[in-house]
MARKE-439416 format. One record per residue (C-alpha): residue in one letter; residue number from 1; x, y, z. Coordinates in Angstrom, 1 decimal. Layout:
! MARKE-439416
res->A n->NUM u->X v->Y w->Z
...
! end
This chain:
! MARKE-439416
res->X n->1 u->-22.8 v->36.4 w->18.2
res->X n->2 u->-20.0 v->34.3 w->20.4
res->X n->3 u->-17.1 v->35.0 w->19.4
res->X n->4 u->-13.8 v->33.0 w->20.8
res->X n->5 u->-11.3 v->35.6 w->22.0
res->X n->6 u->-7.7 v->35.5 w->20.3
res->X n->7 u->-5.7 v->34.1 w->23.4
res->X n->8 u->-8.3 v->31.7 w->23.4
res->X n->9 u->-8.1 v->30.4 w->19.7
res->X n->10 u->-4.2 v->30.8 w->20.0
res->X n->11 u->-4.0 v->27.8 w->22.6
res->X n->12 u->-6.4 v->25.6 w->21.2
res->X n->13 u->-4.5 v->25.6 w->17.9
res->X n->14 u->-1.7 v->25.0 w->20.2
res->X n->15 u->-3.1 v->21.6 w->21.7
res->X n->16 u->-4.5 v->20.3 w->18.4
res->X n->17 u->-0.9 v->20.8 w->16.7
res->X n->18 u->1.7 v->20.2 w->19.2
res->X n->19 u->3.9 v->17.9 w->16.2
res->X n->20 u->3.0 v->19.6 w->13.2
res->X n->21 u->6.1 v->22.2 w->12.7
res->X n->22 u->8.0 v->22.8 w->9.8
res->X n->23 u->11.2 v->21.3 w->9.7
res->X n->24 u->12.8 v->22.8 w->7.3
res->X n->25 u->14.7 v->25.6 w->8.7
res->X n->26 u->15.8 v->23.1 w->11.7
res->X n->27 u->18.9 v->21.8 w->9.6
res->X n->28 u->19.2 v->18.9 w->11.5
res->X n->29 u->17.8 v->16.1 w->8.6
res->X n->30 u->20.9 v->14.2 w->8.3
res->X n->31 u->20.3 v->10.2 w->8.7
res->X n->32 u->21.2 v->7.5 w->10.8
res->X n->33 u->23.4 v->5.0 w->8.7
res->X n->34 u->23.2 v->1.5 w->9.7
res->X n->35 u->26.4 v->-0.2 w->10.4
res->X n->36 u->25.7 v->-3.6 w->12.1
res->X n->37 u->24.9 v->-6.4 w->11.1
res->X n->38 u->21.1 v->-7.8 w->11.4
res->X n->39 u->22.0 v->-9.9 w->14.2
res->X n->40 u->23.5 v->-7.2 w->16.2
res->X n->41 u->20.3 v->-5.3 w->15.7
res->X n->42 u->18.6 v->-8.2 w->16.8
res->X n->43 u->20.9 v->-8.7 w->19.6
res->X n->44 u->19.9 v->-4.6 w->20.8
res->X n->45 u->16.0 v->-5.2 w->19.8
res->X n->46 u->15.7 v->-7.9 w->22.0
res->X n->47 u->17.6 v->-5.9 w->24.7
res->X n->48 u->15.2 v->-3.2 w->24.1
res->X n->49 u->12.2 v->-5.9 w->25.1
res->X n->50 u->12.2 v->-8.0 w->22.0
res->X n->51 u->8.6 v->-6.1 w->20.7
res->X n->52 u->7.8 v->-3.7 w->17.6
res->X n->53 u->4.3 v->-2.8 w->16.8
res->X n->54 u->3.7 v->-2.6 w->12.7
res->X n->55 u->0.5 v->-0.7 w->11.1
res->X n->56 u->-0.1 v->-1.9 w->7.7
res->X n->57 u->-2.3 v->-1.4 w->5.2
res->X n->58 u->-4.5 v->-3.9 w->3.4
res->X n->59 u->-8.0 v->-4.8 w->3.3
res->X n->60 u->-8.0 v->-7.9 w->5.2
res->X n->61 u->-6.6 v->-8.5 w->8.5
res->X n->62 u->-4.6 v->-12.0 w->7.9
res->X n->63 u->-3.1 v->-10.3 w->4.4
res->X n->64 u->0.5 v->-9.9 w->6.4
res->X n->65 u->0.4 v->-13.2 w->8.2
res->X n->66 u->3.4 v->-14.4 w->6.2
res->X n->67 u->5.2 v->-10.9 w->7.1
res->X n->68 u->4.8 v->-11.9 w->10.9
res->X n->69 u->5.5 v->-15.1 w->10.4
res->X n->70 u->8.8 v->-15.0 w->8.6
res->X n->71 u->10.0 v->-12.5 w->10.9
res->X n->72 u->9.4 v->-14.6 w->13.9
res->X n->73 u->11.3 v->-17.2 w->12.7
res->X n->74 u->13.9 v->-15.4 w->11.3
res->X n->75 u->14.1 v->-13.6 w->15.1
res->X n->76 u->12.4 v->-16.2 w->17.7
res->X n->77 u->12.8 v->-14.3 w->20.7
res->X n->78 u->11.0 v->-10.4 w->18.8
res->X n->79 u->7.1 v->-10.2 w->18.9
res->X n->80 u->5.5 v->-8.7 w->15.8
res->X n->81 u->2.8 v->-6.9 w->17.0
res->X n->82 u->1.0 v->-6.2 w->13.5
res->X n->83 u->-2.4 v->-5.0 w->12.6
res->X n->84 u->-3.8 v->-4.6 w->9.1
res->X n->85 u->-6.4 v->-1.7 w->8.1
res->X n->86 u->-7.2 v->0.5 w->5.4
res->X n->87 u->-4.7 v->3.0 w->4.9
res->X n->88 u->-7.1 v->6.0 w->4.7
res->X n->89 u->-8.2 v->4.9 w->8.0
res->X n->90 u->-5.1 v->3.8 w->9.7
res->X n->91 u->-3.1 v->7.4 w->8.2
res->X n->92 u->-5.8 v->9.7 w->10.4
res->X n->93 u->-5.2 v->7.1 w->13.3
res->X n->94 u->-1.4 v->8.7 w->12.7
res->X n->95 u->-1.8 v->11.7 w->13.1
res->X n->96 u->-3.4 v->11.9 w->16.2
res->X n->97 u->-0.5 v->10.1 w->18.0
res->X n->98 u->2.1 v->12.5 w->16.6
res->X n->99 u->-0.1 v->15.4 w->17.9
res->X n->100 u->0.2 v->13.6 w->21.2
res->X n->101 u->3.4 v->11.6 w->20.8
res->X n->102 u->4.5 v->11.8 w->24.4
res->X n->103 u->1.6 v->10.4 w->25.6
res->X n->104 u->-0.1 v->8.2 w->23.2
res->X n->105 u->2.4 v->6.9 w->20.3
res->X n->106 u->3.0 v->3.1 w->20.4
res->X n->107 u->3.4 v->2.2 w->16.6
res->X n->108 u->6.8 v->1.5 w->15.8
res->X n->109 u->6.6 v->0.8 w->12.5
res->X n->110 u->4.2 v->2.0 w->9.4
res->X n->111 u->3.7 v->0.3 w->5.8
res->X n->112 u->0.7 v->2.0 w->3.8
res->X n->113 u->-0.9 v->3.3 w->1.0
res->X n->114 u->-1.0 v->6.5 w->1.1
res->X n->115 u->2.0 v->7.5 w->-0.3
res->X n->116 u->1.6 v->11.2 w->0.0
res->X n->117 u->1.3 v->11.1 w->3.7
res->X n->118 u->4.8 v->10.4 w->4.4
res->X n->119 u->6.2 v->13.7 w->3.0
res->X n->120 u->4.0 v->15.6 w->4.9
res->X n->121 u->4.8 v->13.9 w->8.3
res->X n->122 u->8.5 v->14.0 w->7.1
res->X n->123 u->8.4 v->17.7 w->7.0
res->X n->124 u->6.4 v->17.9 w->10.7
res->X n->125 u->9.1 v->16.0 w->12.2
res->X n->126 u->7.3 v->12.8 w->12.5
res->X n->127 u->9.7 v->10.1 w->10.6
res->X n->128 u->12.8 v->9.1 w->12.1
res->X n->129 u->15.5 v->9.5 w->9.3
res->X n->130 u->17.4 v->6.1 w->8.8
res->X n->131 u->19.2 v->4.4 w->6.4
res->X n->132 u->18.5 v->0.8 w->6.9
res->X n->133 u->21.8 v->-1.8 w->5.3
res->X n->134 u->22.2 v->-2.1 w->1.7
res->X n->135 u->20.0 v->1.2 w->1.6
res->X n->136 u->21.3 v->2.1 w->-1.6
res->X n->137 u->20.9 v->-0.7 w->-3.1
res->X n->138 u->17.0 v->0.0 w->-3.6
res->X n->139 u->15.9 v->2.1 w->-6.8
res->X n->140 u->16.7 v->5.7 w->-6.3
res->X n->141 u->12.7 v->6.0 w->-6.6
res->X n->142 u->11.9 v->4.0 w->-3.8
res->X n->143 u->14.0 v->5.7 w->-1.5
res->X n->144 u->14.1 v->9.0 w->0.4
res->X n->145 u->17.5 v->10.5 w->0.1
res->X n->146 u->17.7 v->11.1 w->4.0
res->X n->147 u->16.1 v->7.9 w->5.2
res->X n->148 u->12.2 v->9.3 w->6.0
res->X n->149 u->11.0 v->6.9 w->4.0
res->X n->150 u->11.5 v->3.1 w->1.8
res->X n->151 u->9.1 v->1.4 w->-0.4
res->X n->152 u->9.2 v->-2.4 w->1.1
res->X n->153 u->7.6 v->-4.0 w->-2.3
res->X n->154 u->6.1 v->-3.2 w->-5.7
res->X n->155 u->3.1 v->-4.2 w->-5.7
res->X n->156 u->1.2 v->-5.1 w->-9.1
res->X n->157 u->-2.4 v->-5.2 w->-10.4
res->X n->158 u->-2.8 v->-7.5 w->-13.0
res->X n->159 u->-5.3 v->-9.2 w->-15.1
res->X n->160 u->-6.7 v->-12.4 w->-12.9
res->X n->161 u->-8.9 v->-15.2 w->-13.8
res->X n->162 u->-10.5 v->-18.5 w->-12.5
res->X n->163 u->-9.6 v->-21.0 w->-15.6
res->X n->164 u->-11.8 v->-23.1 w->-14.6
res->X n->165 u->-14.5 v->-20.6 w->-15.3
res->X n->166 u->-13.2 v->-18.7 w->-18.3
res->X n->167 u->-11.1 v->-20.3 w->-21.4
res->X n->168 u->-9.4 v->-17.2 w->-22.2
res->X n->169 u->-8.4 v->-15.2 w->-20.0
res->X n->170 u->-8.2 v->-11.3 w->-20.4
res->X n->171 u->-4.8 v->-10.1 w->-22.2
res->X n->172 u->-6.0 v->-6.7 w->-22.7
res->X n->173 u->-8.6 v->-4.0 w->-21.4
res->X n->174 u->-10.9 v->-4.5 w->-24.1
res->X n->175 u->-10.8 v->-8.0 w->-23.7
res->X n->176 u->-12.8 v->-7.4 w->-20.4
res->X n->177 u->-16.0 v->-5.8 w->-22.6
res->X n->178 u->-16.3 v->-9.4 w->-24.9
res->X n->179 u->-19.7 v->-11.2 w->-24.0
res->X n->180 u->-17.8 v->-14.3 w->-22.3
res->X n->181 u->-17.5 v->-11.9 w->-19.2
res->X n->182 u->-21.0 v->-10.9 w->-19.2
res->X n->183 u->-22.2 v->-11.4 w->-15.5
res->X n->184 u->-19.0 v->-13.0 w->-14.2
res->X n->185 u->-16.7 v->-9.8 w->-13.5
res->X n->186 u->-15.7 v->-8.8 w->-9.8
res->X n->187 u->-14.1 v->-5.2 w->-9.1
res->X n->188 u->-13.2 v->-2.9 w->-6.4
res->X n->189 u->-15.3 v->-0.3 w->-6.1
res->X n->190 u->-13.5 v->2.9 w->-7.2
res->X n->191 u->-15.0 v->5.5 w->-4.9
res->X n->192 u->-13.4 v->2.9 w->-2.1
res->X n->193 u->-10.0 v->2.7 w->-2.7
res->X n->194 u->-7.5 v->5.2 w->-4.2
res->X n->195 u->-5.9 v->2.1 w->-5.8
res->X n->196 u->-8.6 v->1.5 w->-7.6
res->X n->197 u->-9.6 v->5.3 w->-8.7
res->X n->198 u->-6.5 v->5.5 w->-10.3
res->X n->199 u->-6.6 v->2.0 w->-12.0
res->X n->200 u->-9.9 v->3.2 w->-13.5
res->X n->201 u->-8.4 v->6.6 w->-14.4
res->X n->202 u->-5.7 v->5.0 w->-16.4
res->X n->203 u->-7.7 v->3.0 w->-17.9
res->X n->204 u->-10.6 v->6.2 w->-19.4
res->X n->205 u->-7.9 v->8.0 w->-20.0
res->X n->206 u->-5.9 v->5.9 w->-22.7
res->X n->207 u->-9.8 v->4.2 w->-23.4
res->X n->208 u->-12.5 v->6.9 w->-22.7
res->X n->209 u->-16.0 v->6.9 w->-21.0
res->X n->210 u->-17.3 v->4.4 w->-23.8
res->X n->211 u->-15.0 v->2.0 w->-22.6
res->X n->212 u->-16.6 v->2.3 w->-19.2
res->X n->213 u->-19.9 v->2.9 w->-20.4
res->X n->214 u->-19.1 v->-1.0 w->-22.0
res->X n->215 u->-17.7 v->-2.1 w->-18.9
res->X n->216 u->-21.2 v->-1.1 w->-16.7
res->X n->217 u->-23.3 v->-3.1 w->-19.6
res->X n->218 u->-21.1 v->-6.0 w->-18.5
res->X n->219 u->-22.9 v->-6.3 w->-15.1
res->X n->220 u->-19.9 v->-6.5 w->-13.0
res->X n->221 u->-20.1 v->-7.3 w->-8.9
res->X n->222 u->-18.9 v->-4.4 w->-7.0
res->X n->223 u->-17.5 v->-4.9 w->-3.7
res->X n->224 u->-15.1 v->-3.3 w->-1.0
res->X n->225 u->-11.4 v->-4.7 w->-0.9
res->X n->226 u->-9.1 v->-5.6 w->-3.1
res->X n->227 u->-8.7 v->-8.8 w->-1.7
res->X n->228 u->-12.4 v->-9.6 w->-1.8
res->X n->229 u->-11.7 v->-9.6 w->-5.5
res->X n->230 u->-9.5 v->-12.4 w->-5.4
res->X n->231 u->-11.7 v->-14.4 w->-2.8
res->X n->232 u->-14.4 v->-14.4 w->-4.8
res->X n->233 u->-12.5 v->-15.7 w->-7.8
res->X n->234 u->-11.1 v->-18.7 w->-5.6
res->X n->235 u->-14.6 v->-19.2 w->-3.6
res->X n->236 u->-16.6 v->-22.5 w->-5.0
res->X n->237 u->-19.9 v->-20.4 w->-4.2
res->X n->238 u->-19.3 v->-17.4 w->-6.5
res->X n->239 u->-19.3 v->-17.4 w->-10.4
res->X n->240 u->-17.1 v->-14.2 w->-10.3
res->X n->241 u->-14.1 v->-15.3 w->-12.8
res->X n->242 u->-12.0 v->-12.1 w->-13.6
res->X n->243 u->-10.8 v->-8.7 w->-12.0
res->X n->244 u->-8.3 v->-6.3 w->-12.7
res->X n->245 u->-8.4 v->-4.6 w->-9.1
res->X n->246 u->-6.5 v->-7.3 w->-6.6
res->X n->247 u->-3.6 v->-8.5 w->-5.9
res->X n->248 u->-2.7 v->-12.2 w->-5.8
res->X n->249 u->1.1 v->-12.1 w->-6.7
res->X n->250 u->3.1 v->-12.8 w->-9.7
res->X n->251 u->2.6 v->-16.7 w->-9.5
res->X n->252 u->-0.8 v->-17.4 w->-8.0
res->X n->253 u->-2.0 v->-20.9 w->-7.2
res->X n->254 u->-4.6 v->-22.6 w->-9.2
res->X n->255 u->-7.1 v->-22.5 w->-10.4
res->X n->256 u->-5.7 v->-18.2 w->-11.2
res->X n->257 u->-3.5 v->-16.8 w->-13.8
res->X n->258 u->-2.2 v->-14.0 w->-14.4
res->X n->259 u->-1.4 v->-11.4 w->-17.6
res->X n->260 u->-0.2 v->-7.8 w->-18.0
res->X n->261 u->-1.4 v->-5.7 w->-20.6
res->X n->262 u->1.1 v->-4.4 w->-23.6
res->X n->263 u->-2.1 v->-1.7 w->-24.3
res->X n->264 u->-3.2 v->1.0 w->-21.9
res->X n->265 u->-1.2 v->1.1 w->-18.4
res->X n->266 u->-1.8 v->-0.7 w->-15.6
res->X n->267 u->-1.2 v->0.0 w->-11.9
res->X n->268 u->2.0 v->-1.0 w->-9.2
res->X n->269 u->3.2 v->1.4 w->-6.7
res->X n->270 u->5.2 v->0.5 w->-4.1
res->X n->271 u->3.9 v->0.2 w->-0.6
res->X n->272 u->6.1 v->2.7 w->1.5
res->X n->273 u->7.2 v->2.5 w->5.0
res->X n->274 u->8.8 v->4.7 w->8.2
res->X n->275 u->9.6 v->4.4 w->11.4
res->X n->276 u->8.1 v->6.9 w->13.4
res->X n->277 u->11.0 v->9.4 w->15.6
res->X n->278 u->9.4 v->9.0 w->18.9
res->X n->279 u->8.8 v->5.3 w->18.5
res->X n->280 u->8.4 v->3.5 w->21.8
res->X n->281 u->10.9 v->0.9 w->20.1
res->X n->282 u->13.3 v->2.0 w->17.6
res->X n->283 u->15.9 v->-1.0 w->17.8
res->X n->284 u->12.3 v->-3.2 w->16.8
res->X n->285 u->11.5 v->-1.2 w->14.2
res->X n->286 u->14.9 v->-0.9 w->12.5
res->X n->287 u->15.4 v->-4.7 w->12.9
res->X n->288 u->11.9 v->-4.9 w->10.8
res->X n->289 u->13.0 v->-3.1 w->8.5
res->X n->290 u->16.5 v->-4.4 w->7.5
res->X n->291 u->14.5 v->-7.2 w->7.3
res->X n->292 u->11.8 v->-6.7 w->5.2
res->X n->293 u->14.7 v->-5.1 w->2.7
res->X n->294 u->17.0 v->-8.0 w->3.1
res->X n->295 u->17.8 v->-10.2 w->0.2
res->X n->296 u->16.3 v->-13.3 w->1.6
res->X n->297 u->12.9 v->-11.6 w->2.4
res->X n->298 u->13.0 v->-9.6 w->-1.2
res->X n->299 u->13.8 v->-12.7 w->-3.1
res->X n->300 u->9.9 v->-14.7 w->-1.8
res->X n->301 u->7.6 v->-11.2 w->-1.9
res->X n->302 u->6.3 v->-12.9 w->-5.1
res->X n->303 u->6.1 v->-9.4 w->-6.7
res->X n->304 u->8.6 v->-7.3 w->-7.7
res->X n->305 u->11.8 v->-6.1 w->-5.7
res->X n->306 u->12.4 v->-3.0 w->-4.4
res->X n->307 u->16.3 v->-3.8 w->-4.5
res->X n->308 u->18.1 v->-3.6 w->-8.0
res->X n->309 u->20.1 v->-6.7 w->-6.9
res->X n->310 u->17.1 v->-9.2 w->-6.9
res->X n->311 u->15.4 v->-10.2 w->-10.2
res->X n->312 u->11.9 v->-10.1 w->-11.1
res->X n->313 u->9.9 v->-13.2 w->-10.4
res->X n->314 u->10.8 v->-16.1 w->-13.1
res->X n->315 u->9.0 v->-15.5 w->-16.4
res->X n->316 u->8.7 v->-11.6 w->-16.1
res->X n->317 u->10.5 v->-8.8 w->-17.1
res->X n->318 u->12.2 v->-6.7 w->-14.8
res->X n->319 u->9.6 v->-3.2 w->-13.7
res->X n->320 u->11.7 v->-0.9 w->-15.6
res->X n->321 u->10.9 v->-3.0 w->-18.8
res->X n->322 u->7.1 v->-2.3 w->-18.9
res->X n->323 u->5.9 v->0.2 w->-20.8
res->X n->324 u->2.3 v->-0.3 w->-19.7
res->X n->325 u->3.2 v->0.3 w->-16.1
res->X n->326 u->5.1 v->3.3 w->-13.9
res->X n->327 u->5.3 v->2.3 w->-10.3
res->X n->328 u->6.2 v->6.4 w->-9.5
res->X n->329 u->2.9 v->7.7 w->-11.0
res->X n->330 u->0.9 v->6.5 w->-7.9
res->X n->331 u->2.7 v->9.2 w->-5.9
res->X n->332 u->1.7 v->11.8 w->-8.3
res->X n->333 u->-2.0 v->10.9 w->-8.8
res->X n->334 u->-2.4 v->11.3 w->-4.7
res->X n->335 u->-0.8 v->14.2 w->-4.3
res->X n->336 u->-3.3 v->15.4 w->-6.4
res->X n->337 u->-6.3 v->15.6 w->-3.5
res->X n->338 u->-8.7 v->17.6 w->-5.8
res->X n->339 u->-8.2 v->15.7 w->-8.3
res->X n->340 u->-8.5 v->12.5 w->-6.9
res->X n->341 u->-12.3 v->13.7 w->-5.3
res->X n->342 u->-13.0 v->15.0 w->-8.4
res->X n->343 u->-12.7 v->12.0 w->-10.0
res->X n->344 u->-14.1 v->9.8 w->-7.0
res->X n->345 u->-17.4 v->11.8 w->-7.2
res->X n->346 u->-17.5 v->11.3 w->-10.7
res->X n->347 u->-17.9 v->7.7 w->-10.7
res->X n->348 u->-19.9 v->8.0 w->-7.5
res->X n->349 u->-22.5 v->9.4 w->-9.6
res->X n->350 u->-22.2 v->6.4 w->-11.9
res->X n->351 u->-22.3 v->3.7 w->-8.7
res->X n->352 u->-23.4 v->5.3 w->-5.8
res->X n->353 u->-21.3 v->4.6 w->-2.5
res->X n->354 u->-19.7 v->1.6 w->-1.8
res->X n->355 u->-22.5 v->-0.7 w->-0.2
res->X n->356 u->-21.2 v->-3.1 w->3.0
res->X n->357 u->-19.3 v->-3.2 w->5.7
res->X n->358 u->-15.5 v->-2.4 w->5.6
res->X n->359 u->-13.9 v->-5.6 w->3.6
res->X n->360 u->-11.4 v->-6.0 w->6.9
res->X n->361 u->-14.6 v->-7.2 w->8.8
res->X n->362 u->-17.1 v->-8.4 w->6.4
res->X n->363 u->-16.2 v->-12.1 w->6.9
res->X n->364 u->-15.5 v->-12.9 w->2.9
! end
């Protein structure tokens, strides 16, 4: 039998984990407080080459174009180099430029998902510890206390409907199983998106299998991509006129509308983001990010703020309001791994995979 002889093993370990090191013993996890003002940081971005390359997660590539383009024209003379993937994908992507940081590593910038990545690259030395302005003027759950890490936005899924296909639109779970919805549901499938596995385990857990045994009888489309969801809704050519997995804002345009449910929870979380300690350009990145947490960037998200300072979206209550909905549980539930594979086999076995191509390139 070949066997690979201990010096051997020892160095390819080596080269597969040059970045990944504990950090905790290192002491040295104080942040970086920002003092200047956002045009002085624009002022030493530009300096620096007036470029900052983003990753950010989503599930269709023109879902930050408003990101990009508000930041332009806030700061005319900095490129926002930004690209959009899923943040299962894009996370792996990650970590194979902090094995090789000095060679490869030309994100700036990363918004995603996957919430329970960031502690682990915290502890390997991977995130840049900063406190961007008004840092403390986010929730204390939103924030890492030295700067690894800021949520950027909370974002909410909430009952959606066409009303120009439906009369009534959906103001709890249950309402989803009455026969007006027969054949005219669209949802995310579960075994696709950790955003939608734990919608779906919320919602058997306060409502049980029946309740998705009802839901099956119902007929619903299936597809890949939260925002598919909402396309389809909006598209002329589909009859699909209700989903509870997407993401169209707190005020949607019409034909949509929106509700919350008072029964049952539904799911936020908010989308976190880092800058990376090696970053090609840090100055970029940290002029992003004061950004994206400014007031005047916070107050037109359309969701809910990360900042305590800047009131929900006219005609809702603020997040800390809603009993049907706790934006810190997301964290929790993906921390979880077996858990979450557990569960994503489980309904697997009631689907079968996801069918298509990823919804970032299917064209919908």
């Amino acid at each position: 039998m070949f066997r690979i002889q201990p010096f051997v093993a020892s160095a390819l370990l080596l080269s597969t984990c040059v970045a990944a090191y504990d950090n905790l013993l290192g002491f040295n996890g104080a942040p970086e407080v920002e003092a200047r003002t956002l045009d002085e940081i624009y002022e030493a971005a530009v300096a620096e080459g007036g470029v900052v390359t983003c990753w950010h997660g989503g599930d269709e590539a023109m879902q930050q174009d408003g990101l990009k383009t508000a930041f332009e024209a806030r700061f005319p003379k900095m490129t926002l180099n930004l690209t959009v993937d899923l943040s299962k994908y894009q996370d792996g992507d990650i970590d194979r430029q902090l094995v090789r940081a000095t060679d490869d590593l030309y994100v700036d910038s990363i918004i995603l998902q996957t919430l329970h990545d960031y502690p682990r690259w915290d502890q390997e030395g991977g995130l840049l510890h900063y406190q961007p302005l008004d840092f403390y003027k986010l929730y204390p759950e939103f924030r890492d206390i030295r700067g690894a890490w800021h949520a950027t936005a909370v974002y909410p899924w909430t009952f959606t409907w066409n009303t120009d296909r439906v009369a009534d639109g959906p103001m709890e779970f249950t309402d989803f199983l009455k026969p007006e919805f027969k054949d005219k549901l669209v949802l995310t499938y579960p075994t696709d998106d950790d955003a939608s596995l734990y919608a779906f385990d919320l919602i058997l857990q306060e409502f049980g299998i029946e309740w998705f045994d009802a839901l099956l009888a119902q007929n619903p489309l299936w597809v890949r991509g939260t925002q598919t969801a909402a396309t389809l809704l909006f598209s002329p050519n589909s009859t699909a006129a209700a989903t509870f997995t997407s993401i169209v804002g707190l005020s949607p345009p019409a034909p949509l509308n929106i509700s919350i449910p008072t029964k049952g929870h539904f799911n936020t979380w908010p989308q976190r983001a880092a800058i990376l300690k090696d970053t090609p350009h840090p100055e970029g990145a940290k002029l992003l990010h004061n950004f994206i947490l400014s007031k005047e960037y916070q107050r037109n998200t359309g969701v809910w703020s990360v900042r305590r300072d800047v009131p929900a979206p006219t005609g809702f209550p603020e997040l800390i309001d809603i009993p049907s909905t706790d934006p810190t549980e997301f964290q929790r539930f993906l921390a979880d791994r077996p858990r979450v594979e557990r569960l994503r086999f489980f309904f697997e076995s009631k689907l079968g995979t996801p069918q298509g191509p990823s919804s970032v390139n299917d064209s919908i």
